[in-house]
Every structure is written in structure tokens, then in C-alpha cells.
Backbone as CSV, one residue per row, in Angstrom:
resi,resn,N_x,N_y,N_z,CA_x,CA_y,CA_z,C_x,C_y,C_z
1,UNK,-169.296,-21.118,-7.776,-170.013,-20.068,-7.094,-171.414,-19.886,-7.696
2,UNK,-171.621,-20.012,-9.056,-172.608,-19.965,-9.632,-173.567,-21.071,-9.700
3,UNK,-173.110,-22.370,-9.207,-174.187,-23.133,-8.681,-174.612,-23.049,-7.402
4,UNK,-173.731,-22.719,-6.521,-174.223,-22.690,-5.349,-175.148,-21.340,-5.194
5,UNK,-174.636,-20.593,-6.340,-175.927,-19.429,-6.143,-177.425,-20.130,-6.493
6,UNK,-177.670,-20.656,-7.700,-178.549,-21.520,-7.979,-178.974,-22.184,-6.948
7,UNK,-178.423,-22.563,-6.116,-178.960,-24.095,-5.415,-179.075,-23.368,-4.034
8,UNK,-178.702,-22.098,-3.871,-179.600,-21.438,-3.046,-180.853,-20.853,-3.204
9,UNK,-180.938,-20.011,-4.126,-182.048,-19.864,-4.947,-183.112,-20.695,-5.263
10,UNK,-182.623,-21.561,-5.689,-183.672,-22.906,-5.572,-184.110,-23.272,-4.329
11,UNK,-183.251,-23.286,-3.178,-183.858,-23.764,-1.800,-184.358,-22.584,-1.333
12,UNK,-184.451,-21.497,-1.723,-185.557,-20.447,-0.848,-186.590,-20.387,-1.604
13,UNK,-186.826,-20.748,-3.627,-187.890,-20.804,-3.635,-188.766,-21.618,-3.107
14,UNK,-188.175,-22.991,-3.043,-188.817,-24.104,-2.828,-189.456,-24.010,-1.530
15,UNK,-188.736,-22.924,-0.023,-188.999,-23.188,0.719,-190.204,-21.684,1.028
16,UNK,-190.180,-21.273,0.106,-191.512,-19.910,0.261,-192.812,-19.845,-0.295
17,UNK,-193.488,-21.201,-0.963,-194.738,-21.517,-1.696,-195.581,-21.616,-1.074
18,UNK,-196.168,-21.610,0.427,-197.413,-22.339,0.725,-198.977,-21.315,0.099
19,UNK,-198.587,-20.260,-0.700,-199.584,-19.497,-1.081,-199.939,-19.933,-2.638
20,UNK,-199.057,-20.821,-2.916,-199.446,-21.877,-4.349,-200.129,-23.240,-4.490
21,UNK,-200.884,-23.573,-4.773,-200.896,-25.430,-4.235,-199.727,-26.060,-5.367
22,UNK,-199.368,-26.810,-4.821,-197.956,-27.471,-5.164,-198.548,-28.025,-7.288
23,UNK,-199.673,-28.998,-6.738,-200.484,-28.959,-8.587,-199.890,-28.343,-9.080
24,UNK,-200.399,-26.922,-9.053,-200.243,-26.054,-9.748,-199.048,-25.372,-10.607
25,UNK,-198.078,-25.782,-9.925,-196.440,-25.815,-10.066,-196.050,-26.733,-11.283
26,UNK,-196.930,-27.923,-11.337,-196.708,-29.206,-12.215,-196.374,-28.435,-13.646
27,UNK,-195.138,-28.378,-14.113,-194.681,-28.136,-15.861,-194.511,-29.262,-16.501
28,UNK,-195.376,-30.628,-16.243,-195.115,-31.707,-16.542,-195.815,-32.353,-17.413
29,UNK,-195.858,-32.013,-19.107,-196.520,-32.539,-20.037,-196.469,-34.282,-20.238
30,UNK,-195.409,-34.154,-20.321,-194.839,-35.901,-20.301,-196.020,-36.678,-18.825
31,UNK,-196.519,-36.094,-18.056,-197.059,-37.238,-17.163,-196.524,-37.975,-15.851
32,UNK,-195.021,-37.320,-16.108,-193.711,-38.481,-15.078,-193.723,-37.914,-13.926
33,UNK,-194.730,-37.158,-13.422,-194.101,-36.459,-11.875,-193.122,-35.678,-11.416
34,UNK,-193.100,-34.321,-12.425,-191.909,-33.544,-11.886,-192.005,-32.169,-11.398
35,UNK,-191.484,-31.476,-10.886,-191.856,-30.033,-11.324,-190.021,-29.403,-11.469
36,UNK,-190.581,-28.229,-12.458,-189.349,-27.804,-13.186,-188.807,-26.469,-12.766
37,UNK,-188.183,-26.127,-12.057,-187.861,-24.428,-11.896,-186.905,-24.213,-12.885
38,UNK,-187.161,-22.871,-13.559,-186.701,-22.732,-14.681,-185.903,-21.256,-14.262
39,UNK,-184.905,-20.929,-14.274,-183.949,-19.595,-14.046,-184.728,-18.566,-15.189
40,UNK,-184.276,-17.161,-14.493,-184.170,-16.112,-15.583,-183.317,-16.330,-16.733
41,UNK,-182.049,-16.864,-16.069,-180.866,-16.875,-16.962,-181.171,-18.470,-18.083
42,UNK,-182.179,-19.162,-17.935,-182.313,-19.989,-18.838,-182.056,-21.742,-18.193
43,UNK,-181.500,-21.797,-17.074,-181.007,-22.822,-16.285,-182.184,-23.327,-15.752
44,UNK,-182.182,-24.719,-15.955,-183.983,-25.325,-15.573,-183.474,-26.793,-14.500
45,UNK,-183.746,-27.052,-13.717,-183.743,-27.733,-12.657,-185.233,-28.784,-12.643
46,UNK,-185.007,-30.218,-12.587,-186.545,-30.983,-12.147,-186.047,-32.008,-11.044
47,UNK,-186.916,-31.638,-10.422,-187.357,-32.540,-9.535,-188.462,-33.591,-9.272
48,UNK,-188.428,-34.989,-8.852,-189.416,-35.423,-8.615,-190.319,-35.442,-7.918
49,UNK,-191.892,-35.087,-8.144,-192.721,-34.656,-7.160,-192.660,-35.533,-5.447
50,UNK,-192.429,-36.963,-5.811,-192.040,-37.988,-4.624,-191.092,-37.327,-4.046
51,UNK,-189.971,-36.223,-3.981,-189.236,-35.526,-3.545,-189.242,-34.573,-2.644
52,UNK,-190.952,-33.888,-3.299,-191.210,-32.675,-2.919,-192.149,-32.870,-1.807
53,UNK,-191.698,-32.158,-0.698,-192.864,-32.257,0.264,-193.995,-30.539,-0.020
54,UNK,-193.313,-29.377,0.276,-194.227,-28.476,-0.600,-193.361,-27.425,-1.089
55,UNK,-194.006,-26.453,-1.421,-193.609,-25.680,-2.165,-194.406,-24.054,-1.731
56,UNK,-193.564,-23.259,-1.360,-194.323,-21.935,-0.764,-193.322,-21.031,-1.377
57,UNK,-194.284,-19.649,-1.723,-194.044,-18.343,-2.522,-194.484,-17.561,-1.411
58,UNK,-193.460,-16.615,-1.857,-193.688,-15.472,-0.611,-193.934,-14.409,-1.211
59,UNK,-195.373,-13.087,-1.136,-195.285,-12.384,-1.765,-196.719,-12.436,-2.975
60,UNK,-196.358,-11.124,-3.216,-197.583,-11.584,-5.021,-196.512,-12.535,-5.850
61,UNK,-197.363,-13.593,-6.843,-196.919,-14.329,-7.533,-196.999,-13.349,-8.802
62,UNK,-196.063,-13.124,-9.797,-196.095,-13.003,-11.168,-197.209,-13.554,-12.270
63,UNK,-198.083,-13.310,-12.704,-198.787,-14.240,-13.241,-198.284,-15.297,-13.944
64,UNK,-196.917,-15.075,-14.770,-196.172,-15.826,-15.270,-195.493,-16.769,-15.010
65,UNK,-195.347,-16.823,-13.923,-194.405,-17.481,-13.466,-194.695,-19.169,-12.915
66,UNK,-196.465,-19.408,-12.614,-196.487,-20.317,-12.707,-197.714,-21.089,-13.999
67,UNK,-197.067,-22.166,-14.210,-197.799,-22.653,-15.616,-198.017,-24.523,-15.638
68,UNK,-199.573,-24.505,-15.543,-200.464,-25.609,-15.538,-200.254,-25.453,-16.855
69,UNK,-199.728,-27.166,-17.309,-200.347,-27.503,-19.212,-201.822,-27.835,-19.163
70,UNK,-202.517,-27.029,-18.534,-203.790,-27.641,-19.222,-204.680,-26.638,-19.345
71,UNK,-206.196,-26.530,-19.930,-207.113,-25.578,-20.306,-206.754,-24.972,-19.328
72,UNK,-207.332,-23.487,-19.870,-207.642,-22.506,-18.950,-209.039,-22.467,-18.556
73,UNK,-209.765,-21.430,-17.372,-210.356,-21.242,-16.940,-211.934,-21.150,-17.701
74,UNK,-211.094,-20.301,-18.938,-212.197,-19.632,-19.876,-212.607,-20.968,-20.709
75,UNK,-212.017,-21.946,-21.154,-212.380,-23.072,-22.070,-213.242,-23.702,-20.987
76,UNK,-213.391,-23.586,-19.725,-214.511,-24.522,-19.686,-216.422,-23.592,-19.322
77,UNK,-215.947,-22.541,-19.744,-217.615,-21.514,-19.675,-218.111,-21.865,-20.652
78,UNK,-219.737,-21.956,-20.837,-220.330,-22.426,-21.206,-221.369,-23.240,-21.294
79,UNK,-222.512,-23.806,-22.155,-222.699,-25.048,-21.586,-222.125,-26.161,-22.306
80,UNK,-222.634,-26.943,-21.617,-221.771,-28.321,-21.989,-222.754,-29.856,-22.030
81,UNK,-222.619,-30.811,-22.979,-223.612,-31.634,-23.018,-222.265,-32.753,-22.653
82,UNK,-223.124,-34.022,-21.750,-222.510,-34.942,-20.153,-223.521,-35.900,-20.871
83,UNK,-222.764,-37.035,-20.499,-223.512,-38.388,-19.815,-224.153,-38.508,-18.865
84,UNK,-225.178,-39.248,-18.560,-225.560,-39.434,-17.746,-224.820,-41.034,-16.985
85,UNK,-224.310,-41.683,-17.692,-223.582,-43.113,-17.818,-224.619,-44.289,-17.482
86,UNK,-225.990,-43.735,-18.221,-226.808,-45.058,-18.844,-227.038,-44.633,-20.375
87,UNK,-226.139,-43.864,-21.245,-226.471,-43.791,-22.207,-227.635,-42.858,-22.678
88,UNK,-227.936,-41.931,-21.779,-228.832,-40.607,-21.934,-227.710,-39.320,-21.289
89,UNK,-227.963,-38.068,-22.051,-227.239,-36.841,-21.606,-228.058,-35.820,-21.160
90,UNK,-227.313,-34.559,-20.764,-227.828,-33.738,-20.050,-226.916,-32.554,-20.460
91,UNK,-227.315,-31.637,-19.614,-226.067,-30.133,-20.205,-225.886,-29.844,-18.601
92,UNK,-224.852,-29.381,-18.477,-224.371,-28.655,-17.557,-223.642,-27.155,-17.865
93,UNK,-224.136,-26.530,-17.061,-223.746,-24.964,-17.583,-223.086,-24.231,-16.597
94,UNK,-222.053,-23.752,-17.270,-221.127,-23.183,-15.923,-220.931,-21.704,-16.159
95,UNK,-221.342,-20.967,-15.180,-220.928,-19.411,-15.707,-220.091,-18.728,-15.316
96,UNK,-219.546,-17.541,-15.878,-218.029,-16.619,-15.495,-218.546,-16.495,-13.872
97,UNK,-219.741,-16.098,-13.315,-219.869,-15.950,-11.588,-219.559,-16.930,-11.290
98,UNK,-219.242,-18.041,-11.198,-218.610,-19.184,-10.320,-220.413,-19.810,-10.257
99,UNK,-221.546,-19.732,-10.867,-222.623,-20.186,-10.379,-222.910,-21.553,-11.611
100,UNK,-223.289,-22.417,-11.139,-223.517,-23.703,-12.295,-225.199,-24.612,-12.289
101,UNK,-225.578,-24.547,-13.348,-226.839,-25.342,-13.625,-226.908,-26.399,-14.313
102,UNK,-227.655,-27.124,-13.894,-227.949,-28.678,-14.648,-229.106,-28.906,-15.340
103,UNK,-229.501,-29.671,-16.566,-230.951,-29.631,-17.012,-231.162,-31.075,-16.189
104,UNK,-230.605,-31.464,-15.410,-231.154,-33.180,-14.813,-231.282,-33.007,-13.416
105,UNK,-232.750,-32.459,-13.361,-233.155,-32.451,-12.241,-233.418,-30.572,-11.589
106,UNK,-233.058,-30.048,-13.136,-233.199,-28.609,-12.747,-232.353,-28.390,-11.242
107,UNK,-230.998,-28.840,-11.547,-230.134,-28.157,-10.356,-229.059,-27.233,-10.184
108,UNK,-228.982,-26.468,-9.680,-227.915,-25.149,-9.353,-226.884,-25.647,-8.321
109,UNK,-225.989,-24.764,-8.369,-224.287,-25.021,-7.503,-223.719,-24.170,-7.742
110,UNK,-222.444,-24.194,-7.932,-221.123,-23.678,-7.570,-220.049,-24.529,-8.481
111,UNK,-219.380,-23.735,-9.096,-218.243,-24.522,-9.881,-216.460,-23.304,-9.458
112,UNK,-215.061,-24.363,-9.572,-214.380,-23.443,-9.814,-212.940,-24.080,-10.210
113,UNK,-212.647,-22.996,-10.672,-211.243,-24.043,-11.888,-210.400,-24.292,-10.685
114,UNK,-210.049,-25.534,-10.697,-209.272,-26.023,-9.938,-207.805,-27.232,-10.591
115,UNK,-206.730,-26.647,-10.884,-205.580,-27.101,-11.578,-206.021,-27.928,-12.775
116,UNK,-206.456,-27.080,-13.344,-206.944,-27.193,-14.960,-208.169,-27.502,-15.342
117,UNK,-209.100,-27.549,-14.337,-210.457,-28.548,-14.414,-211.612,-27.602,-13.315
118,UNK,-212.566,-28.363,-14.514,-213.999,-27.189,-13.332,-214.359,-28.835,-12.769
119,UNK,-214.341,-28.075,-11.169,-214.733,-29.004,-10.188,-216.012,-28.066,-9.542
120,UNK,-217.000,-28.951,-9.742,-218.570,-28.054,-9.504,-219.445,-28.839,-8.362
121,UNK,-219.955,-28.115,-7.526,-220.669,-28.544,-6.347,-222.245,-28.378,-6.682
122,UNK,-222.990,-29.395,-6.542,-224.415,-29.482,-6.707,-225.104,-29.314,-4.978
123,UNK,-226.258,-28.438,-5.640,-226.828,-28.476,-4.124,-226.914,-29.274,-3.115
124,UNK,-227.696,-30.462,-4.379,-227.903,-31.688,-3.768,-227.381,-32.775,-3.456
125,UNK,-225.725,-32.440,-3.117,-224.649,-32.523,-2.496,-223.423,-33.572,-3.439
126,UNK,-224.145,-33.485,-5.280,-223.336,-34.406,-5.480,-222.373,-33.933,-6.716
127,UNK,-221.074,-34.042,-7.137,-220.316,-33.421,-7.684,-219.777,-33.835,-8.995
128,UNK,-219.189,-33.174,-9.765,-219.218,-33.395,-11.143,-217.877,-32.880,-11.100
129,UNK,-216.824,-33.380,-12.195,-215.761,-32.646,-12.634,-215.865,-33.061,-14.019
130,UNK,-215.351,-31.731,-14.465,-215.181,-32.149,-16.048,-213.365,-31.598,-16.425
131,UNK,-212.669,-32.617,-16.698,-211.320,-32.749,-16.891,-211.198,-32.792,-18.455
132,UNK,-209.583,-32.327,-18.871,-209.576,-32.627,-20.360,-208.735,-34.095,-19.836
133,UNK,-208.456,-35.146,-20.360,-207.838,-36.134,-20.429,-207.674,-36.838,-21.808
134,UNK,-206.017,-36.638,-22.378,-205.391,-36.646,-23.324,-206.286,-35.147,-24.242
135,UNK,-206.813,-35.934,-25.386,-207.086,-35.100,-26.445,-208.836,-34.977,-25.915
136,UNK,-209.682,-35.365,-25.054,-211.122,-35.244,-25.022,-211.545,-34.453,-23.630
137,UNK,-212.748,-34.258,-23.111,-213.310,-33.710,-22.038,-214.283,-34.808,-21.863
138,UNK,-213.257,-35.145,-20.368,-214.732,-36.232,-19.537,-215.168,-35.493,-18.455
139,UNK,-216.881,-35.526,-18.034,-217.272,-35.531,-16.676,-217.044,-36.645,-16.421
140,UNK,-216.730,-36.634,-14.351,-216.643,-37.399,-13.890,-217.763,-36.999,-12.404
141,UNK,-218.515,-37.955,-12.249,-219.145,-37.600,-11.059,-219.312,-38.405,-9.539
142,UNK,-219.266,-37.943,-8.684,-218.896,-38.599,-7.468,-220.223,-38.023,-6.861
143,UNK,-220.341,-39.054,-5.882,-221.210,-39.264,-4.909,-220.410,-37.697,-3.811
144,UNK,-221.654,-37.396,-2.504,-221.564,-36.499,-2.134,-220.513,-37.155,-0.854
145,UNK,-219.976,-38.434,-0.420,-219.109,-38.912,0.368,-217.454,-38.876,-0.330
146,UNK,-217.255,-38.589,-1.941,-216.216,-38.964,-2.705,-215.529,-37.283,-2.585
147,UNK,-216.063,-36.636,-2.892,-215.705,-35.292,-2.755,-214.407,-35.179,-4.037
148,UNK,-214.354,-35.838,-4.721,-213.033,-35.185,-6.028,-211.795,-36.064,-6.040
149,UNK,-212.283,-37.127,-4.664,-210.933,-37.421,-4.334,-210.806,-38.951,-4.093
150,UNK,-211.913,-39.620,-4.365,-212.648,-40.917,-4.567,-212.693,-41.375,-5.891
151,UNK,-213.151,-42.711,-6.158,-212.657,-43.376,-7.047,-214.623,-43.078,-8.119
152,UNK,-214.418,-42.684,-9.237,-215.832,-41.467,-9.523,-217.249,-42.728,-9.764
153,UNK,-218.440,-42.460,-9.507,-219.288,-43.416,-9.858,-219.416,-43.455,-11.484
154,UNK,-219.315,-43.025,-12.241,-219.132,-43.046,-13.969,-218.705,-41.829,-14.089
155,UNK,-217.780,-41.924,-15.360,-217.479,-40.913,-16.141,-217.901,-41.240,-17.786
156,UNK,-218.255,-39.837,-18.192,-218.467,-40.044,-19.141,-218.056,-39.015,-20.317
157,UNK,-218.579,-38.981,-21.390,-217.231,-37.928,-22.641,-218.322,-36.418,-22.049
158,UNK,-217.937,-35.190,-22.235,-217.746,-34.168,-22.571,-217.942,-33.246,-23.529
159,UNK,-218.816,-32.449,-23.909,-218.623,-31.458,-25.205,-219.236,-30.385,-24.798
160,UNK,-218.500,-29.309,-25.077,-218.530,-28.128,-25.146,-219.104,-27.346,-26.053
161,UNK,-220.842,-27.006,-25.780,-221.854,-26.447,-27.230,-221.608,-25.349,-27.584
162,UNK,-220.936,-24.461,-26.315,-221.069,-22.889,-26.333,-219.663,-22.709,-27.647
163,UNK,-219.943,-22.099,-28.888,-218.824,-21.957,-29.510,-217.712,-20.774,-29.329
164,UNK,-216.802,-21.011,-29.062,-215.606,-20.533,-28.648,-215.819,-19.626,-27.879
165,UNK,-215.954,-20.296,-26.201,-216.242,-19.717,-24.872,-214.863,-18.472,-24.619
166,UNK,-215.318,-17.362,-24.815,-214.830,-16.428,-24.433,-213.323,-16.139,-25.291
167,UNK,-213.408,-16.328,-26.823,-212.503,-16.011,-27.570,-211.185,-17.508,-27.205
168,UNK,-211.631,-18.208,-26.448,-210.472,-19.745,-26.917,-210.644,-20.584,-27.697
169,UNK,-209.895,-20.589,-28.213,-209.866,-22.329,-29.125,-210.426,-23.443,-28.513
């Protein structure tokens, strides 16, 4: 009785998320494609994301309840010194308003955390993400046809000048 309570439970959360993006759900340090629902009572369930078609919450979400392993929002404010990927850098500066500046080319945009990562829009239509990957922070930048989701024209390392953006490590 007590699994089938579970395994109902599980199929109405699974089937009430579309106010989450599914990412976001990912409790998957290891890398392998899963996501994990974890009970009050301590009982944790994974599934493989190849499994999952989506995932919808009905309602306000708990803040708790869902958890990206990766930076938060606040670790990436600041500025930040980028490659250019000929071996010259630049800073990119991202602020708590969602507004972002570049010293290459004196350009302004729009940045916003998007499942662990500031994904930032340049006026001049061309885009930058800066991801942590493993232990470092790379920008990656795409042409204004790639949109985040294309294969990036260079990436390059990452550092963060502003010291300890908004009380994080």
C-alpha cells in the first residue's frame, strides 16, 4: 500500500511541473542523466532523463524543493575578465538589474541566470555564456544565429575580479 502510495505521488508530481523547466529539476552531480525525487519520509526515486518527457508543478514551488548543483545566481555578479580566443581579454560585467557591459567594443545587454549559468544578450546581437565546468569558469560565445544552443565560436577560461560577489565563496 505504501508503494503504491509513492508511485502515485510520484506520478502526480511528475505530471504537474510545466511551471519548472525540467534542467532545473537535474540533482545530478555524477553527470549520468537523472533526476531524483526525494520523499519527505526519506524515500528517493531516479529516473532517467531519456525517460522523462516533462515535468510540471502545480502551484507556488517551495524554494527548497528544487536544487541545481551548480553556482548560484549571486556568484556570477560582478565583473569578470574573458578571452577574447586570440589570446587578448576583456571584462564583462554583469549587474544584480539583469543589465550587462563589455569593455570590447563598449557594449551593453541583458544577462540572466539560467540553470546555473549567466546567459547574456549583447545588443549587437551576439551572446556570451559564462558556465562553471568541472572546477573553472568558461565564457562561451556564439554568434547571433547560435543563440546558446549551437556549437560556441570559442570558449575561453573565466575569472571573477569582483571579490566575493555578494557574500559567496
Amino acid at each position: 500500500m505504501r508503494r503504491l502510495a509513492a508511485f502515485i505521488f510520484l506520478a502526480s508530481l511528475l505530471t504537474l511541473a510545466a511551471s519548472v523547466p525540467a534542467p532545473a529539476l537535474i540533482d545530478d552531480p555524477s553527470g549520468s542523466g537523472t533526476v531524483t525525487i526525494i520523499l519527505k519520509d526519506g524515500h528517493r526515486q531516479t529516473f532517467p532523463l531519456a525517460d522523462v518527457n516533462r515535468i510540471e508543478l502545480s502551484g507556488s514551488v517551495p524554494a527548497n524543493l528544487v536544487h541545481y548543483p551548480g553556482p548560484s545566481r549571486a556568484r556570477f555578479l560582478g565583473k569578470w575578465e574573458v578571452g577574447e580566443g586570440n589570446g587578448e581579454n576583456f571584462t564583462i560585467t554583469l549587474n544584480d538589474d539583469g543589465t550587462a557591459s563589455r569593455s570590447l567594443g563598449d557594449t551593453k545587454g541583458t544577462w540572466q541566470y539560467v540553470n546555473g549559468e549567466a546567459e547574456i544578450h549583447w545588443n549587437d546581437g551576439n551572446y556570451d555564456c559564462i558556465r562553471k565546468v568541472g572546477a573553472w569558469y568558461k565564457k562561451f560565445w556564439y554568434n547571433a544565429d547560435q543563440a546558446f544552443s549551437g556549437h560556441p565560436e570559442n570558449v575561453t577560461d573565466a575569472r571573477n575580479l569582483t571579490q566575493n560577489p555578494r557574500g559567496v565563496d
